[in-house]
C-alpha angles and dihedrals in degrees: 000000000000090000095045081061104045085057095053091048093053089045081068103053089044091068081046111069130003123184134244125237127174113240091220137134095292133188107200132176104267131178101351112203100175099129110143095231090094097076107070081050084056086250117135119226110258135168130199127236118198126207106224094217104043087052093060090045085045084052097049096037079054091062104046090050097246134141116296114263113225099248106148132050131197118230130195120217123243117209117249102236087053090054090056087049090052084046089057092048087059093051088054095046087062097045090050095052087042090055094043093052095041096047095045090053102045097044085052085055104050100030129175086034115040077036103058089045100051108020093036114018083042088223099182127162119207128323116269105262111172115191125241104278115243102258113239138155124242126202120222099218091211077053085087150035119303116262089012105137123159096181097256095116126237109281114213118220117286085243088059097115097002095107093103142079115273078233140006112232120191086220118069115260089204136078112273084233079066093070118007097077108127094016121108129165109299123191110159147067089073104248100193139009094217124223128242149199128222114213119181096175093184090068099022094248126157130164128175129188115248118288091016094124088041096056096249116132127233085254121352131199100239108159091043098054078052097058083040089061096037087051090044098048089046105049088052088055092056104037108022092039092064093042083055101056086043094055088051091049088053089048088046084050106124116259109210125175114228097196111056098184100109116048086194112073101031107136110192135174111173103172109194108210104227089207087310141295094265118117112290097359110098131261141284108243147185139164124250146218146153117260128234092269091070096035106101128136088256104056088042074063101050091051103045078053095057090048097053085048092066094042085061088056096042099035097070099047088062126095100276098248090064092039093058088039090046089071089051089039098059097023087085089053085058090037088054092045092051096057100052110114104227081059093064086120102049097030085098090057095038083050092049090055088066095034118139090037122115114222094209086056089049092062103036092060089045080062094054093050091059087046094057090047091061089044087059104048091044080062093047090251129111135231094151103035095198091128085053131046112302135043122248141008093322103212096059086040091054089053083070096067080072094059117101133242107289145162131281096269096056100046086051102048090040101038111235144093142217132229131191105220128198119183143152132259130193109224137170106207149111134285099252091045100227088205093077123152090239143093106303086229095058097039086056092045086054088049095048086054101058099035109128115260132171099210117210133176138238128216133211123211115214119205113200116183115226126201079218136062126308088030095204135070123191128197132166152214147190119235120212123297117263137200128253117190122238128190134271080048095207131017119274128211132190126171136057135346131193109235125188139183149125128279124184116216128193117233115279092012131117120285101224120228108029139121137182127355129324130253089028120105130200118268104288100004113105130165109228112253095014119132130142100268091034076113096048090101101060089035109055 
């Protein structure tokens, strides 16, 4: 009788709510086939994605005996540890095109002498060596129905605040060749009359010209540091930009193993352009999974861990009818881990992650679920929203857009699927971004180190007395440099930027963030080594 009233008491929730999903062109998860018992067959893991519209035109083109309409896609999956390479690739990417910018402008600015140190002299501090970014899932809040929130937050991309150095050198970490393109030595026009002291120590004079003590310089150039800095600025827009997107083309290039022996140590990265990353016009995507090499029966624990641990946060926020079905709903994916034979020695600790739980009432509250589902729809509402647009009872699907990257057992048993993402943003910011995701000290003390100074440099006289002609002796000194500040103060940048991260997807449910078909790029964007059977060899 328990479960005859659990149903009753989700029908009514059911009336109660129904979500909202926009009828719009949708690519959803469709058909998975990643199990990793292709490999030893020398078949790479894939799964299909099928695009809503285009199946109902297929199915209508199919009865009126016309040609096929291209609906469904094959996707190979990526490994995860090669999608945070190519992460990393992306970072440094950014940081390449930030030291460029700031070290061209700011040797323009002070040349000879920035000049004969860098472009001449070669000065460099260390190679830029970004580490592997932490993997975690966003969730694009527009992913899902209007006014669903579970309590776990809304997790921006990994790439949110990643746009800096690791850390700010005073000495360029990249080439001279990098920067000193369309700089040669400049000595006139006379940037600064500098300001001096006068020190007579016999008689404890000192005199020293206005500002002297303040930094400021007897005359300085100021018109023409500005038009240093704006030349400078804009020679690095229109040569070290493009540098920069084609350096993120060269990171997004396909990485395909040739040799397919030895499932272990594949690395694979096989980006599909969704029309493309630029601005507006879609995402470059590919499916993940953890290799074999981080496949063992502890880590299929830990993560199954993690997972449960986000259902306990969701979970309650939920209307109490799901809540009491969610535990029924995802105790059949641990159940399924737990019997698979290679996870004999961790099935007791898989079990004991699902202890204390009856499997006939399991089952039985599954029931009620499905009951609940026919009462619904009886009342022109949805629960389970089959007979729309997505599979299963969609709150307790949506949950899984917060689980992390995993391997091919667990997407299977639990139903969903994860994607590494890169796209593009326009911003208006600095160079450093002082939106960061650090500490804001450290973000300020960043900024501090790449504003935009001329450095010139004071000069003490110094007045001896001498018993002999000419009685006096004179030598002189220079004092330490000193900043003077030039507008615009610190570098600006507007335009696009190349984001990345990870997003999780249930099965049958939208893919967020791209547009068109794909395969297909935008007009005179193209993705090196990509070509239309660069994937014929993991897919045969």
């Amino acid at each position: 009788m328990r479960w005859i009233w659990m149903a009753v008491l989700l029908v009514g929730v059911a009336l109660a709510q129904d979500p909202r999903y926009p009828d719009t062109t949708r690519y959803l998860v469709s058909a998975p086939d990643y199990r990793l018992e292709r490999l030893p067959l020398l078949k790479w893991p894939f799964i299909e994605v099928l695009r809503a519209d285009r199946w109902k035109e297929n199915q209508q083109a199919r009865a009126e005996g016309k040609a096929p309409v291209p609906h469904e896609w094959r996707l190979p999956m990526s490994d995860l540890a090669t999608t945070q390479e190519v992460a990393r690739d992306l970072r440094r990417a950014w940081q390449r095109f930030e030291e460029r910018y700031y070290w061209h402008v700011i040797t323009r600015l002070n040349n000879p002498a920035l000049y004969a140190v860098y472009c001449w002299a070669g000065l460099k501090g260390p190679d830029l060596n970004p580490p592997l970014p932490e993997v975690r899932v966003d969730v694009p809040s527009g992913s899902v129905p209007q006014g669903f929130d579970p309590g776990l937050g809304w997790p921006q991309p990994a790439a949110q605040g990643q746009h800096m150095l690791d850390a700010y050198w005073p000495v360029p970490q990249v080439d001279p060749g990098d920067f000193c393109d369309g700089l040669s030595l400049q000595i006139l026009p006379l940037m600064y009359v500098p300001g001096f002291c006068i020190d007579i120590d016999a008689i404890g004079f000192s005199w020293c010209t206005p500002g002297y003590e303040g930094g400021e310089p007897l005359w300085f150039n100021d018109a023409e540091a500005q038009k240093r800095a704006s030349d400078g600025i804009a020679h690095a827009v229109s040569a070290y930009y493009p540098d920069y997107q084609k350096d993120v083309l060269t990171a997004l290039r396909p990485r395909v193993p040739t040799d397919l022996s030895d499932p272990t140590r594949l690395r694979v990265f096989a980006p599909m352009p969704w029309q493309a990353h630029v601005l507006e016009g879609g995402a470059v995507v590919t499916p993940v999974m953890r290799t074999l090499d981080g496949l063992t029966p502890q880590n299929l624990v830990n993560e199954a861990q993690g997972i449960l641990q986000t259902l306990r946060q969701g979970l309650p926020r939920l209307p109490e009818a799901e809540r009491l079905a969610g535990t029924a709903y995802y105790y059949q994916a641990v159940r399924g881990l737990a019997r698979l034979p290679f996870l004999q020695p961790v099935s007791g600790q898989l079990s004991g992650l699902i202890s204390g739980m009856d499997e006939e009432v399991m089952e039985k509250a599954l029931l009620a679920l499905a009951a609940t589902d026919e009462g619904s729809k009886l009342a022109g509402r949805d629960l389970f929203i089959n007979a729309k647009n997505a599979p299963g009872a969609w709150r307790l699907e949506e949950l899984k857009r917060w689980f992390p990257p995993s391997n091919p057992y667990t997407y299977e048993r639990f139903g969903y699927l994860s994607f590494f993402q890169v796209w593009n943003r326009a911003e208006v910011t600095t160079v450093p971004d002082f939106r960061a995701d650090r500490n804001p000290l450290g973000v300020a003390a960043s900024l501090g180190m790449r504003a935009l100074f001329y450095w010139w440099v004071p000069v003490r006289i110094k007045v001896s007395l001498i018993p002999s002609p000419p009685f006096i002796s004179l030598t002189g000194s220079l004092d330490f440099p000193r900043p003077i500040p030039v507008a615009p103060y610190v570098l600006p940048f507007a335009g696009e930027r190349t984001y990345w991260g990870w997003v999780s997807v249930p099965e049958g449910y939208e893919i967020p963030r791209v547009k068109g078909q794909p395969g297909l790029g935008v007009s005179g964007v193209s993705i090196p080594g990509f070509s239309g059977n660069v994937y014929d060899l993991l897919l045969r």
